[in-house]
C-alpha positions in Angstrom: 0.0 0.0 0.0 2.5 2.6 0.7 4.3 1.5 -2.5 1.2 2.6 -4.4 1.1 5.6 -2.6 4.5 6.2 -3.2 3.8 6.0 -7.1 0.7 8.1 -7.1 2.9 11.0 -5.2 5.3 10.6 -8.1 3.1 10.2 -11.0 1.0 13.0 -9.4 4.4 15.5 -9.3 5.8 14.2 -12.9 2.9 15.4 -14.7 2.3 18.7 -12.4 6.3 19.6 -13.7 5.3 18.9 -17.5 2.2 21.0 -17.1 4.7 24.0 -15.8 6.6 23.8 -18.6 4.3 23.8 -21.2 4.4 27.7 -22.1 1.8 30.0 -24.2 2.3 29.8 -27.6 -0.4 33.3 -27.7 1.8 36.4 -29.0 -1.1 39.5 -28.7 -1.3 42.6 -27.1 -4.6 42.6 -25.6 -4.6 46.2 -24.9 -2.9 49.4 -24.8 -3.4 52.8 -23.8 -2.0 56.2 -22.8 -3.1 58.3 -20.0 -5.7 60.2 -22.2 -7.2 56.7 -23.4 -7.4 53.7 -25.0 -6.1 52.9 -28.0 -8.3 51.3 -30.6 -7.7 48.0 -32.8 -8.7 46.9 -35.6 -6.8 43.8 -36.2 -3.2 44.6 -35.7 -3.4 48.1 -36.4 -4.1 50.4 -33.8 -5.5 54.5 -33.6 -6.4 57.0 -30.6 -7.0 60.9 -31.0 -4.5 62.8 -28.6 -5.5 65.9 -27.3 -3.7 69.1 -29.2 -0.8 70.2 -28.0 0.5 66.7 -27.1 4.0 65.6 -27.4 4.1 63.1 -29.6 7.9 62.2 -29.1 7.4 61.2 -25.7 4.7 58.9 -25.1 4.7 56.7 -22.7 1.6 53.8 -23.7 0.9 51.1 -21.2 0.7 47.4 -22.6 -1.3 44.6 -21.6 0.2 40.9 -23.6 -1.0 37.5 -23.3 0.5 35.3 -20.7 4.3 35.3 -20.6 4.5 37.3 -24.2 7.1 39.3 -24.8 7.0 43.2 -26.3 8.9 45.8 -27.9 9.3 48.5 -28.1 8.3 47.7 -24.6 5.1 48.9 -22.3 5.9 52.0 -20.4 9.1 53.0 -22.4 9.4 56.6 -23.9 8.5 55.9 -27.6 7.9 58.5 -30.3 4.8 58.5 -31.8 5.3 61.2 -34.3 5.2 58.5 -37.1 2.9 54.8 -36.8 5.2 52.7 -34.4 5.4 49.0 -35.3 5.6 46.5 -32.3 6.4 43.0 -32.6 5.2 40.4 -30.0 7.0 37.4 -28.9 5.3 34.4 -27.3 6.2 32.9 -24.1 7.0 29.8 -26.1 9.4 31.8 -28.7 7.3 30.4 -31.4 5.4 33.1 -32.9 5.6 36.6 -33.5 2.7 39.0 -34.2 3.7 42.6 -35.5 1.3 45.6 -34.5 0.9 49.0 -35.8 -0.3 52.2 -33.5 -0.7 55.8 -34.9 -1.5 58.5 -32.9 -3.5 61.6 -34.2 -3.6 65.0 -33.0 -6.5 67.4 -34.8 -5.2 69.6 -37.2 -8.2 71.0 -38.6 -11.2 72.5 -36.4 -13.9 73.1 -38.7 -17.1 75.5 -37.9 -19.9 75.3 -40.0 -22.8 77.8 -40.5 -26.3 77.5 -42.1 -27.4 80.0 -44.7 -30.7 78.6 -44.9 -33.2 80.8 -43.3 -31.7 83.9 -44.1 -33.2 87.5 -44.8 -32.2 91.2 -45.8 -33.3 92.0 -42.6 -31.6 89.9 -41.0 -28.5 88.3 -43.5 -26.7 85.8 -40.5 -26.1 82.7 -40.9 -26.4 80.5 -38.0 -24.2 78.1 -36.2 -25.3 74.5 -37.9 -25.0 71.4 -35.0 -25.1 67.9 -36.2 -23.7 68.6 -39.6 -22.4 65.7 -41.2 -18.7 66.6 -42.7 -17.4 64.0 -45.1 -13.3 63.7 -45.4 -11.6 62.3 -48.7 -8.2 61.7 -49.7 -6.9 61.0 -53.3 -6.4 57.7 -53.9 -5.6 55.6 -57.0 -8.4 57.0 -59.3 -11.5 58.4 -57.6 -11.3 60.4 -54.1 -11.7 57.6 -51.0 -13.7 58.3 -48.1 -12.0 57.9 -44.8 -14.0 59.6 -42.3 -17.0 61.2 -41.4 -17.9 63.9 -38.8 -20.4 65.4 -37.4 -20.6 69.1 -35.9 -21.1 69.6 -31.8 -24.0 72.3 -30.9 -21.0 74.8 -31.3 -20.9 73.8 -34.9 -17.6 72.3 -34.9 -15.8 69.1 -35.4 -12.1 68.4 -35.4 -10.3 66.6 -37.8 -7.2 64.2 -36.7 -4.6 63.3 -39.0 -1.2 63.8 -40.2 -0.3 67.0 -41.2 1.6 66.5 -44.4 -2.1 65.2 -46.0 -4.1 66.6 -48.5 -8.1 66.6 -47.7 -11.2 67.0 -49.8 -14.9 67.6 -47.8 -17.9 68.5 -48.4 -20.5 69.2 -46.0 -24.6 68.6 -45.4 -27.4 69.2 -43.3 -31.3 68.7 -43.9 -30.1 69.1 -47.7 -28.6 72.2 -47.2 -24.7 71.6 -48.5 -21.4 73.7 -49.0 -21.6 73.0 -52.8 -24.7 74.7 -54.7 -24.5 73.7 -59.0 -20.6 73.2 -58.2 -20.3 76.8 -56.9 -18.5 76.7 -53.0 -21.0 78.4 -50.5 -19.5 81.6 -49.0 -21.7 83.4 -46.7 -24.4 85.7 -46.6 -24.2 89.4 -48.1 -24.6 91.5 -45.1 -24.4 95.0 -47.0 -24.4 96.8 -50.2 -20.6 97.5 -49.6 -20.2 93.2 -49.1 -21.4 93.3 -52.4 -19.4 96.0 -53.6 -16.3 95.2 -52.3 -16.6 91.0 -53.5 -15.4 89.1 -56.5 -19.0 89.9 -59.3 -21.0 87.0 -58.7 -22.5 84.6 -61.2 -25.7 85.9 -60.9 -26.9 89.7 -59.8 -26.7 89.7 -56.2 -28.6 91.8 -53.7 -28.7 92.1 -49.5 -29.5 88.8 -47.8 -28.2 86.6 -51.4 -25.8 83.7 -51.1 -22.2 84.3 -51.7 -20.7 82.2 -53.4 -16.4 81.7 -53.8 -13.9 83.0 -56.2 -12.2 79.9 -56.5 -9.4 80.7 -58.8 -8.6 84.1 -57.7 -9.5 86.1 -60.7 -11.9 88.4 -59.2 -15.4 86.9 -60.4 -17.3 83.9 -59.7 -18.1 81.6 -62.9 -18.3 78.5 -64.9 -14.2 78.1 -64.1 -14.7 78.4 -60.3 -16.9 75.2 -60.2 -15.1 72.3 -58.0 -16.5 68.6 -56.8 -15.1 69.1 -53.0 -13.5 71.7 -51.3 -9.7 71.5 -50.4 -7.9 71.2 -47.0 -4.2 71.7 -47.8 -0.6 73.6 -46.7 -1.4 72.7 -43.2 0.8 74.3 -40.5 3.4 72.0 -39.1 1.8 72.1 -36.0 -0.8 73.7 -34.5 -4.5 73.4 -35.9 -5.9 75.3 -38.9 -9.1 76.9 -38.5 -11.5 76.3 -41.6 -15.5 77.7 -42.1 -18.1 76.3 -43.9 -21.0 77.5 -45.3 -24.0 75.8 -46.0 -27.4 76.5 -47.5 -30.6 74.7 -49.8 -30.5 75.1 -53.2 
């Protein structure tokens, strides 16, 4: 009896020591974040909006792996963010290796839209426009892709987070009231007889209380040549935020 016993104790401790060594063969990062939040993923690439102002070259994200994984650059190390930062994760088992991807976006635009709509001679002001949906383009291969939508605050305004160095295409809509009427970019409301005056001559006779519509091009009327498919966010400051208004109205 004590023989068995004996055996059993063994058996019992043999296979308890092969269970300890068998290591995780998992290589993930099962989160990560930054004192202002969590970053998002979307397989293995990752986003989160900074705040503005943020440093960007010092960074210090905190990393959550599976069990006994392996990561670097590693979790609460200085890294700079200022470009996508690839991570590669290790298992415990040194059998596989996952790579990650994490960008970090400040906002460089803050746009602030305003509704023409309902507007008068007596009273030519256009009004701050909430819940206006802003959609963002970039070039791509042939037509323009969209990569994000936004959607104004009851201030009217919605930031933009990116990379600086990008160019941006939008156009904007509320209630079908848009920033492109027949091609021709929405500018504001005339407020006076010297607005009118004093502005590019417009494509049609124009009068107290009348859309105004952009000089695209720059040569000092509005016409067939100053119709456009989107309107253009470009030469962005190297840092900072650039301040863009839109104007909307109904056709």
């Amino acid at each position: 009896m004590k023989a068995r016993i004996l055996i059993g104790l063994l058996l019992f401790l043999t296979i308890g020591c092969q269970k300890d060594d068998v290591k995780n063969d998992e290589a993930s990062i099962l989160s990560m974040s930054f004192d202002f939040g969590e970053v998002v993923f979307d397989n293995r690439e990752g986003t989160i909006k900074a705040p503005a102002n943020t440093n960007l070259e010092k960074l210090i994200p905190t990393i959550a792996l599976s069990e006994g994984a392996v990561v670097y650059p590693p979790s609460k190390a200085i890294t700079n963010f200022s470009e996508p930062v690839d991570y590669s994760v290790i298992s415990e088992d040194g059998e596989n290796v996952n790579y990650y991807t994490v960008s970090v976006f400040l906002p460089i635009v803050k746009f602030t839209v305003y509704d023409c709509t309902n507007r008068t001679a007596e009273s030519p002001i256009p009004k701050l426009a909430s819940n206006t949906k802003i959609s963002i383009f970039k070039k791509g291969a042939g037509e323009k892709e969209l990569i994000e939508e936004l959607t104004t605050d009851e201030n009217g305004e919605a930031l933009l987070y990116g990379h600086n160095e990008t160019t941006f295409y939008y156009l904007a809509e509320k209630n079908e009231a848009v920033n492109l009427i027949d091609g021709y970019i929405v500018y504001g409301i005339f407020q006076s007889q010297e607005d009118i005056d004093n502005s590019p001559v417009q494509h049609q006779p124009s009068e107290i209380g009348d859309l105004k519509f952009k000089d695209a091009n720059g040569d000092g009327r509005v016409n067939e040549d100053d119709k456009v498919d989107y309107q253009l966010v470009w030469n962005l400051p190297a840092s900072g935020i650039k301040e863009i208004t839109i104007y909307i109205a109904k056709q």
